[in-house]
MDAnalysis code that builds the backbone (N, CA, C; Angstrom):
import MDAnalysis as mda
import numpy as np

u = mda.Universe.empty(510, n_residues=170, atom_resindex=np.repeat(np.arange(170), 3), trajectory=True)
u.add_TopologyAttr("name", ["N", "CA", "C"] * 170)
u.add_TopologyAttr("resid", np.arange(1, 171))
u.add_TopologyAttr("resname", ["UNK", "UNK", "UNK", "UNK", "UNK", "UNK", "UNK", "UNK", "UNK", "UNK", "UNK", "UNK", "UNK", "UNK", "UNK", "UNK", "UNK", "UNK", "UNK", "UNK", "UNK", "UNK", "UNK", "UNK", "UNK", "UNK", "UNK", "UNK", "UNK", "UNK", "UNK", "UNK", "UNK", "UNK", "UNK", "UNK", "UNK", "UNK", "UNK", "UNK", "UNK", "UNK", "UNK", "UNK", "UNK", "UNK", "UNK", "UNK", "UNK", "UNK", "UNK", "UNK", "UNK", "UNK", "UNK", "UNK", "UNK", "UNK", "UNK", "UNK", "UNK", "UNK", "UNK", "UNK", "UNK", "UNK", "UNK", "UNK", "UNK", "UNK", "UNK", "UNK", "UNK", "UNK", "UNK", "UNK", "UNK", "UNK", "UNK", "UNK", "UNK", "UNK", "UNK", "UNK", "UNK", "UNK", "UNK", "UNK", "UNK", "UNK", "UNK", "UNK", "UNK", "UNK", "UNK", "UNK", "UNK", "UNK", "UNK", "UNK", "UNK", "UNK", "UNK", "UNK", "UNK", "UNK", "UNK", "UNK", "UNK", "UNK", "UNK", "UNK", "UNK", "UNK", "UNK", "UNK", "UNK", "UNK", "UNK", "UNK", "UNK", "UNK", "UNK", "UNK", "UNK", "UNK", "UNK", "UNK", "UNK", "UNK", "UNK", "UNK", "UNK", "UNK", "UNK", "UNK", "UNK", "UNK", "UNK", "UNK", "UNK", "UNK", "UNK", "UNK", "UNK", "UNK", "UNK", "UNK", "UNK", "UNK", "UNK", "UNK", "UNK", "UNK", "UNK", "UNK", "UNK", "UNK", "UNK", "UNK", "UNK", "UNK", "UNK", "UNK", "UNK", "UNK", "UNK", "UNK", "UNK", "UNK"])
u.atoms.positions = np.array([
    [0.839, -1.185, 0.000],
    [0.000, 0.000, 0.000],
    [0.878, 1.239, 0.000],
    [0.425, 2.563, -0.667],
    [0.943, 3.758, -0.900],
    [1.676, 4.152, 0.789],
    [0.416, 3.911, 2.035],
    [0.967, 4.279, 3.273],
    [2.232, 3.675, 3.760],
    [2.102, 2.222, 3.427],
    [3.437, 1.693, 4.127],
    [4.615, 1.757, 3.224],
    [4.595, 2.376, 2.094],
    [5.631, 2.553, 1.299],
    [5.973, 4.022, 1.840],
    [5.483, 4.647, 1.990],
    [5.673, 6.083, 2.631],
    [6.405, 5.990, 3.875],
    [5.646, 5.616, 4.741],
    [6.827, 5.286, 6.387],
    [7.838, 4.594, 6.123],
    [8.130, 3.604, 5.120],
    [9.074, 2.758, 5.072],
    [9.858, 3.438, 4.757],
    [9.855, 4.399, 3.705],
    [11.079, 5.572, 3.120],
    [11.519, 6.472, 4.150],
    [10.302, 6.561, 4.941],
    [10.503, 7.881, 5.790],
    [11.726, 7.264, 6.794],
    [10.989, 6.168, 7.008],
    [12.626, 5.140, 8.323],
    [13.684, 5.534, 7.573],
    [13.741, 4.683, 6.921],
    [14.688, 4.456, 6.125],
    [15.787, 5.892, 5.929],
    [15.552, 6.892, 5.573],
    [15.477, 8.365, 5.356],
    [16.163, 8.768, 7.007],
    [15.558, 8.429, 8.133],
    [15.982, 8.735, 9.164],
    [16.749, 8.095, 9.784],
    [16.652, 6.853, 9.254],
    [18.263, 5.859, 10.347],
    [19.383, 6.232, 9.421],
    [19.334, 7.035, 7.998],
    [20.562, 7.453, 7.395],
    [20.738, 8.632, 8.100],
    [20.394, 9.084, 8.500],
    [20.207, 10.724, 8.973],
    [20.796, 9.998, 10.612],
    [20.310, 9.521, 11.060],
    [21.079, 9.289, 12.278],
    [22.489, 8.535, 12.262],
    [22.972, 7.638, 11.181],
    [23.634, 6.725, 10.645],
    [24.676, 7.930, 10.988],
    [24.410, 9.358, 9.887],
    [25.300, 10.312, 9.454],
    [25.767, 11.545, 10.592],
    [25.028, 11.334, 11.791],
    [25.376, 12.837, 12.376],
    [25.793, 12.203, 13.174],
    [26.996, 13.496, 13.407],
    [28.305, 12.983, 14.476],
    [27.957, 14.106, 15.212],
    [28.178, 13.470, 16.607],
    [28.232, 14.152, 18.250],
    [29.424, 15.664, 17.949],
    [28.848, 16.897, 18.419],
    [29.635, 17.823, 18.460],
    [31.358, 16.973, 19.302],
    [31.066, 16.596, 19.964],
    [31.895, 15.772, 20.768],
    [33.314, 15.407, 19.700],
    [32.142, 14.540, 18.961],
    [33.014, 13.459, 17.685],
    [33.931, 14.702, 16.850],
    [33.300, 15.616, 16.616],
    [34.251, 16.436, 16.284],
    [35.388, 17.307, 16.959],
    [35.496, 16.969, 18.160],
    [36.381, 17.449, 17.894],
    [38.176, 17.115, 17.611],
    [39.301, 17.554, 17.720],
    [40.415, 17.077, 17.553],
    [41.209, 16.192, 18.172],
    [40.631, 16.499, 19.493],
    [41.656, 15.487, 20.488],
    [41.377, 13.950, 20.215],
    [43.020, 13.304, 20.852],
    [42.828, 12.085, 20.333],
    [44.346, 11.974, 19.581],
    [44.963, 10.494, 19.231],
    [46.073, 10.529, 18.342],
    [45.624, 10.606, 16.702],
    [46.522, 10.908, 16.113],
    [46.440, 11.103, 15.150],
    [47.882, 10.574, 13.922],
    [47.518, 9.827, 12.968],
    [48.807, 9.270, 12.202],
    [48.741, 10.078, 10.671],
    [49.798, 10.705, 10.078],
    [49.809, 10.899, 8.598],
    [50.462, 10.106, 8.024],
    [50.113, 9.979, 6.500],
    [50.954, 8.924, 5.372],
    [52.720, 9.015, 4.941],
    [53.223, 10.083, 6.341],
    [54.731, 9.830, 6.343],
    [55.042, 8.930, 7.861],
    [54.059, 8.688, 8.229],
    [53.846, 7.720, 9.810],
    [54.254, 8.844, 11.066],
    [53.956, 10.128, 10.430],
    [54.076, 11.162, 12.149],
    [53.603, 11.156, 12.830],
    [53.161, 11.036, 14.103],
    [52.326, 10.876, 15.175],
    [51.788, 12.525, 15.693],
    [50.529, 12.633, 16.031],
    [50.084, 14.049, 16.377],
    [49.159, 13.361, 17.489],
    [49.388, 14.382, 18.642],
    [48.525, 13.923, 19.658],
    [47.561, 15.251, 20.644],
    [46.413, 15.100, 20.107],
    [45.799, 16.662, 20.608],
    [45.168, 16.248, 21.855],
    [45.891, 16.888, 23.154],
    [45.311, 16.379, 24.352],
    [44.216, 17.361, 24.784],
    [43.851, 18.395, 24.156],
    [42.330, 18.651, 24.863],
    [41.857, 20.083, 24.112],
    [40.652, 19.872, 23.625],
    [39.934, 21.001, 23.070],
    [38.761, 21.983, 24.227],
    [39.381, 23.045, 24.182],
    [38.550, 23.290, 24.722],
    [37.341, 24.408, 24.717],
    [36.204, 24.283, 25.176],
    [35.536, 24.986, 24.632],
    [35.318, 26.139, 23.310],
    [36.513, 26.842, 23.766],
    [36.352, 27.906, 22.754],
    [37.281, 27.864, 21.833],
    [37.759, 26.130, 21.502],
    [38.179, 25.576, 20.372],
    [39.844, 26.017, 20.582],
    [40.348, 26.415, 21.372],
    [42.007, 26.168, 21.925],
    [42.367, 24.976, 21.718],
    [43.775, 24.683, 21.678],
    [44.061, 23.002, 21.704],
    [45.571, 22.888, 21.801],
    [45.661, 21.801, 22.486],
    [47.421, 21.471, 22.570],
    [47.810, 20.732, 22.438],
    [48.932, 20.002, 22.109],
    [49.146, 18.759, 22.418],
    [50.935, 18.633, 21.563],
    [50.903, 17.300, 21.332],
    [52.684, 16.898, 21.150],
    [52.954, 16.780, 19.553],
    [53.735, 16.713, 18.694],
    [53.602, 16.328, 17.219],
    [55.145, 15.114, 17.049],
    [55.152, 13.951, 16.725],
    [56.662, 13.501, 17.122],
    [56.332, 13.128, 15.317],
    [57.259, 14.132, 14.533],
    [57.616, 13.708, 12.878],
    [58.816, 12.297, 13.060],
    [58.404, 11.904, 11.554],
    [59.109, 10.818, 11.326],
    [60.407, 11.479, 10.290],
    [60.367, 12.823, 9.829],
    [61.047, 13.622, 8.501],
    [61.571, 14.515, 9.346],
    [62.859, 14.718, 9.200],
    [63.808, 15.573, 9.779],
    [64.326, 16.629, 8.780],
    [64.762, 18.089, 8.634],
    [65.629, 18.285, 7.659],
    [67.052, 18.294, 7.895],
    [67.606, 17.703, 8.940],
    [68.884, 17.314, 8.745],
    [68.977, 16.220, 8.716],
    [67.684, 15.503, 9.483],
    [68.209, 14.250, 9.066],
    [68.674, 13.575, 10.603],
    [68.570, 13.872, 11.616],
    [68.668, 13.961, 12.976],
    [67.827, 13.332, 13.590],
    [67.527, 12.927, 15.206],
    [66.918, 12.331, 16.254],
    [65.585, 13.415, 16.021],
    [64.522, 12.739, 16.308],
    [63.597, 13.743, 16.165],
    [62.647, 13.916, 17.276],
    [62.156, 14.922, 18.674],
    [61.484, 14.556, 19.760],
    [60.033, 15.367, 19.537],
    [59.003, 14.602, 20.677],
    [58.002, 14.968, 20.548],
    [58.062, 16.539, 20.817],
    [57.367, 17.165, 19.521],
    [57.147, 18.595, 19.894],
    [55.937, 19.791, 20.169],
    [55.998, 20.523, 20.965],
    [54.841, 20.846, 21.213],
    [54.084, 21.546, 19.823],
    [52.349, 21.586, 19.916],
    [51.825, 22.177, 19.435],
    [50.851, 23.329, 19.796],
    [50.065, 24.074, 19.695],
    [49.233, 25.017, 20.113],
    [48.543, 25.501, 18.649],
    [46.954, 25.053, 18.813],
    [46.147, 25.530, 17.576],
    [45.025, 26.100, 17.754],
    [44.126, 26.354, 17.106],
    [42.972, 26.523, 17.372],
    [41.446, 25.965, 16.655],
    [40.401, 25.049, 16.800],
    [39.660, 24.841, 16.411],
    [38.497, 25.920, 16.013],
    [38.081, 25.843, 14.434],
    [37.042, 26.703, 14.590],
    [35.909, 26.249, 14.932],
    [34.793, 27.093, 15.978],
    [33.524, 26.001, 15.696],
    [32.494, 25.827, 14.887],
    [31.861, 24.329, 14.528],
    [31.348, 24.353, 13.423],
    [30.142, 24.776, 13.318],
    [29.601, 25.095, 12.087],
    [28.073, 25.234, 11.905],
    [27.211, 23.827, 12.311],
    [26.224, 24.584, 12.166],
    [24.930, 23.176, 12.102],
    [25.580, 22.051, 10.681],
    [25.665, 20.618, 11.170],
    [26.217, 19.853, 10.199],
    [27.563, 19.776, 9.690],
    [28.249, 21.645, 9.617],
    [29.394, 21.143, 9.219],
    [30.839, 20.691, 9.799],
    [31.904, 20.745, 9.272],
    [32.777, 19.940, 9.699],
    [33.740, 20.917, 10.165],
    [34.515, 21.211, 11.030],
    [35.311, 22.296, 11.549],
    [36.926, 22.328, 11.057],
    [37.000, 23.508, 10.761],
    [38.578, 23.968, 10.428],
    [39.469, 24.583, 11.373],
    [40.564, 24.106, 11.200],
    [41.463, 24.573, 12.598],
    [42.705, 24.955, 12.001],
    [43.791, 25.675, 12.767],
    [45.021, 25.795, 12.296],
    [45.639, 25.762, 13.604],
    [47.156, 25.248, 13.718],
    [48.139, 24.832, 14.366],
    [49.536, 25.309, 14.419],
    [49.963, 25.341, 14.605],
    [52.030, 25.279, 14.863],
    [52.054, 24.393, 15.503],
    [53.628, 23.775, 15.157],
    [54.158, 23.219, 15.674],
    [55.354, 23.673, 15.463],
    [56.603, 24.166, 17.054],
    [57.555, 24.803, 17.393],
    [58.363, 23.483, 17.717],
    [59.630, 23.194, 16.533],
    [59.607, 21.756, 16.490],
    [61.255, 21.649, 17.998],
    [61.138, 21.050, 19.176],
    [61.830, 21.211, 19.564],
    [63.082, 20.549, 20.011],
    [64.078, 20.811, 19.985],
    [65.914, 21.044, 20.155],
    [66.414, 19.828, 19.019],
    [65.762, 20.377, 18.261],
    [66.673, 19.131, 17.044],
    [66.580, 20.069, 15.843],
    [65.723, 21.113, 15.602],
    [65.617, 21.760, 14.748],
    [65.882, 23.212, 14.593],
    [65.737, 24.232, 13.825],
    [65.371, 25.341, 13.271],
    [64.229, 26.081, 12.828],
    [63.593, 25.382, 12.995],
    [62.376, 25.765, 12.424],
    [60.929, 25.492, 12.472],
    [59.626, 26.233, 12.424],
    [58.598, 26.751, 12.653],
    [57.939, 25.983, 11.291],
    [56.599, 25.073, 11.953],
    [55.688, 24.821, 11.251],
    [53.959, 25.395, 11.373],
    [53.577, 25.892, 10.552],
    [51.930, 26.390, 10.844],
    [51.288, 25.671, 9.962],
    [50.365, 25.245, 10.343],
    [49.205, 23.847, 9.729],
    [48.008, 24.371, 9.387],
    [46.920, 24.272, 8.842],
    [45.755, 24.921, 8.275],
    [44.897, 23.555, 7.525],
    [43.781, 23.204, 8.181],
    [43.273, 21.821, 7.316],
    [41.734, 22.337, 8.374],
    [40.990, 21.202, 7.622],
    [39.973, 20.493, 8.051],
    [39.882, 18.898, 8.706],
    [38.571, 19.040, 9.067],
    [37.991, 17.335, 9.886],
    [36.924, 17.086, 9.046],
    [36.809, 15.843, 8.326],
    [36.056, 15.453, 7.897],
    [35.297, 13.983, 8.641],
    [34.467, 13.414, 8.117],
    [33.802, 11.912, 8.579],
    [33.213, 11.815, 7.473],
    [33.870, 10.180, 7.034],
    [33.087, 9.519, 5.881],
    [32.357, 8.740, 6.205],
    [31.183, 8.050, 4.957],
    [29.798, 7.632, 5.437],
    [30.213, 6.507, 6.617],
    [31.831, 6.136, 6.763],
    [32.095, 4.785, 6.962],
    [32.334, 4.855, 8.495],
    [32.386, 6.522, 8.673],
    [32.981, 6.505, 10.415],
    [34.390, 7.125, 10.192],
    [34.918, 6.964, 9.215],
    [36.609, 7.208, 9.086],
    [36.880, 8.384, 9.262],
    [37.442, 9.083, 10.359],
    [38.145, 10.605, 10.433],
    [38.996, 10.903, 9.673],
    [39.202, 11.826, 9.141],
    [40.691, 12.502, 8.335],
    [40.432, 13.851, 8.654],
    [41.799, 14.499, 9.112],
    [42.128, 15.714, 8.643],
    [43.148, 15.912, 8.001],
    [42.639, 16.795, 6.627],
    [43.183, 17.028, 5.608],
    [44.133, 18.482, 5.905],
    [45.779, 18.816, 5.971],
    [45.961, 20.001, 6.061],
    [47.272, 20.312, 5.112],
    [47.264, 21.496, 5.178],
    [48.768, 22.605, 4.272],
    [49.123, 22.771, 5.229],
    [50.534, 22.777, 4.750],
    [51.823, 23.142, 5.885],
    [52.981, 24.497, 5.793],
    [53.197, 24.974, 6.450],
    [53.870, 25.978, 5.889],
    [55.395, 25.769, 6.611],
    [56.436, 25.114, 6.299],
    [57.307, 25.137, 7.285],
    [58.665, 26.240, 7.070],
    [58.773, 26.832, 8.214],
    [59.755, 28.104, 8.064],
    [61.087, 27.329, 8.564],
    [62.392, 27.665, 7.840],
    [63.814, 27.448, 8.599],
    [63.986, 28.865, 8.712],
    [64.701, 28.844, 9.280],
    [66.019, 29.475, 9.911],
    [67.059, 30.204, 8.914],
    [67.500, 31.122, 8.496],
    [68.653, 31.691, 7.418],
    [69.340, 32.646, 8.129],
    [70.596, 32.589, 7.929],
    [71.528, 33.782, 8.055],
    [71.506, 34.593, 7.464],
    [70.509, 34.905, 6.649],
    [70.504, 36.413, 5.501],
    [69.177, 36.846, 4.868],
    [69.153, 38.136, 4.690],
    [67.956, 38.553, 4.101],
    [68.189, 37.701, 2.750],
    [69.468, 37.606, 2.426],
    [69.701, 37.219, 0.848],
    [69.064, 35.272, 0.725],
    [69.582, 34.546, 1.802],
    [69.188, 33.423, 2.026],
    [66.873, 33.094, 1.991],
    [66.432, 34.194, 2.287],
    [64.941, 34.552, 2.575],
    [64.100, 33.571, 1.907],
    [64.570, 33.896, 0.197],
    [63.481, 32.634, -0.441],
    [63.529, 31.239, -0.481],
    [64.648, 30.587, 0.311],
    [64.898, 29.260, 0.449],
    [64.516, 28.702, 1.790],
    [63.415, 29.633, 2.845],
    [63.591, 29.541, 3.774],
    [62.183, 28.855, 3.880],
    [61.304, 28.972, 3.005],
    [60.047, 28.148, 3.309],
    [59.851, 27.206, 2.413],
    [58.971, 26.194, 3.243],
    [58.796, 25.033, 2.407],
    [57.494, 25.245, 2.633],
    [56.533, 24.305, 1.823],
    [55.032, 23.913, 1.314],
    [54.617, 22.957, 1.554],
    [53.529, 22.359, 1.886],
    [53.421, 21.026, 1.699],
    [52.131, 20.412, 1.960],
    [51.303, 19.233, 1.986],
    [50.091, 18.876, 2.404],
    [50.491, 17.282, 3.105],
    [49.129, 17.383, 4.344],
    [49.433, 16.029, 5.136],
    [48.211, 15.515, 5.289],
    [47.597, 14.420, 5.326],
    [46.311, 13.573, 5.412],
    [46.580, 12.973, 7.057],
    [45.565, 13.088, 7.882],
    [46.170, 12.382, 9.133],
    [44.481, 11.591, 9.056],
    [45.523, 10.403, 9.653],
    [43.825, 9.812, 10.057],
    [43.572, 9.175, 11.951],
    [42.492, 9.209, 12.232],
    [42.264, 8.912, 13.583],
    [43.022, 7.526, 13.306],
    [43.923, 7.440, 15.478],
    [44.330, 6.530, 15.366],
    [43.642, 5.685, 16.932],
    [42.887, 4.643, 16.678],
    [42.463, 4.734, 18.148],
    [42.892, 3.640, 18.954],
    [43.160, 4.073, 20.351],
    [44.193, 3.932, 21.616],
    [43.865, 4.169, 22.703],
    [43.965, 3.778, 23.727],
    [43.666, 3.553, 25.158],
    [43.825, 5.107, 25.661],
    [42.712, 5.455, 26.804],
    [42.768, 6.879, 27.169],
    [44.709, 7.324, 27.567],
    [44.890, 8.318, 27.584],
    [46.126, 8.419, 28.118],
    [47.224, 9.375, 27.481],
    [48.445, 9.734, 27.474],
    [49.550, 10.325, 26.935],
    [50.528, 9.231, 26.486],
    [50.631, 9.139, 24.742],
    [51.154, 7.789, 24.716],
    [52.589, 8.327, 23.689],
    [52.552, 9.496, 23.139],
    [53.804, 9.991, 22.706],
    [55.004, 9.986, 23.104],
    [54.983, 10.074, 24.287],
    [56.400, 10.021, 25.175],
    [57.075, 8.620, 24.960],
    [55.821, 7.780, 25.148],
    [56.414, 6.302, 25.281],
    [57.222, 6.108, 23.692],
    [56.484, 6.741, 22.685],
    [56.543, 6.192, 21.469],
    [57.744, 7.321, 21.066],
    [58.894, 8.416, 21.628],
    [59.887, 8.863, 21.252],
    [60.791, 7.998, 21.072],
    [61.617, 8.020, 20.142],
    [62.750, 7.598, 20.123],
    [63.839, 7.781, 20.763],
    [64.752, 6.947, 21.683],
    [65.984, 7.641, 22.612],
    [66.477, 8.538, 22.249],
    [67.081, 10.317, 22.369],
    [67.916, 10.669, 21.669],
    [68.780, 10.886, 22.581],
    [69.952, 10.257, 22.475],
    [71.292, 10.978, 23.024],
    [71.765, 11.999, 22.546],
    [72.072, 12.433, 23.590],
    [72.444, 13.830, 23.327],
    [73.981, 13.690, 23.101],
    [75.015, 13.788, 21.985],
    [75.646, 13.577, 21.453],
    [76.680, 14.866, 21.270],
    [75.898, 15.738, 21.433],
    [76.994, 17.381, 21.216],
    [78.126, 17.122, 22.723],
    [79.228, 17.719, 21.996],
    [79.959, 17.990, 23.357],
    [79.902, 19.628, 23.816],
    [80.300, 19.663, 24.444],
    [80.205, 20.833, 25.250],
    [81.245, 22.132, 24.611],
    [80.296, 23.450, 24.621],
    [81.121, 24.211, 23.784],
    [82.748, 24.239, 24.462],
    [83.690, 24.726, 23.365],
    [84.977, 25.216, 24.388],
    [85.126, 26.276, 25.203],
])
């Protein structure tokens, strides 16, 4: 009958609709996080007015060096009704490096549940010269996807030893 073909769509229509909406919660950042060069990002807490912090431990060095977890500080924007929120970041990569990264992406959710945030990178070195200036930034894009793990701070565990290897100035 016309009626039960009608409610049947209408269900149907609404367990996708519930299938699809994610908890303000679900959005937000905190949580580990892995990109397709295997870096680890770990956002330990959003808060309300979309602040956020947490550790970044890269697997890509530009010298080529020990690499330690480094801090981050970003900010979440908050989202509209339905949509998906954009945030931007630094990461101040620390005592192995030179240089300043700022991040700019989105959070998405596919029909499947799967998190990604998609972001551009802007990474600044370090130069001894105004003349050195245009070699000083790099470009780049990173895909991270949720990685999920027992409540907790698990970056530390997952640094690599670095000895500290410099000797002492003369």
């Amino acid at each position: 009958s016309p009626v039960a073909m009608g409610s049947g769509a209408f269900t149907l229509v609404l367990a996708l609709a519930l299938v699809a909406y994610v908890t303000p919660e679900e959005r937000k950042l905190s949580g580990l996080w892995r990109n397709e060069l295997d870096s680890l990002m770990e956002i330990s807490a959003v808060r309300d007015n979309g602040d956020f912090q947490g550790k970044y431990l890269t697997r890509v060095t530009l010298a080529g060096g020990c690499a330690r977890a480094s801090p981050l500080r970003g900010a979440q924007q908050q989202p509209g009704e339905g949509g998906w929120p954009t945030f931007a970041f630094t990461v101040r990569w620390d005592k192995f490096s030179n240089a300043t990264t700022a991040f700019a992406g989105q959070c998405f959710v596919d029909t499947g549940g799967k998190e990604t945030l998609t972001t551009m990178w802007l990474l600044r070195e370090a130069v001894g010269s105004l003349e050195e200036d245009w070699k000083a930034t790099r470009v780049g894009r990173n895909v991270f996807t949720r990685k999920r793990i027992r409540k907790g701070k698990i970056l530390p565990s997952l640094s690599p030893s670095c000895e500290d290897t410099s000797s002492p100035a003369p």
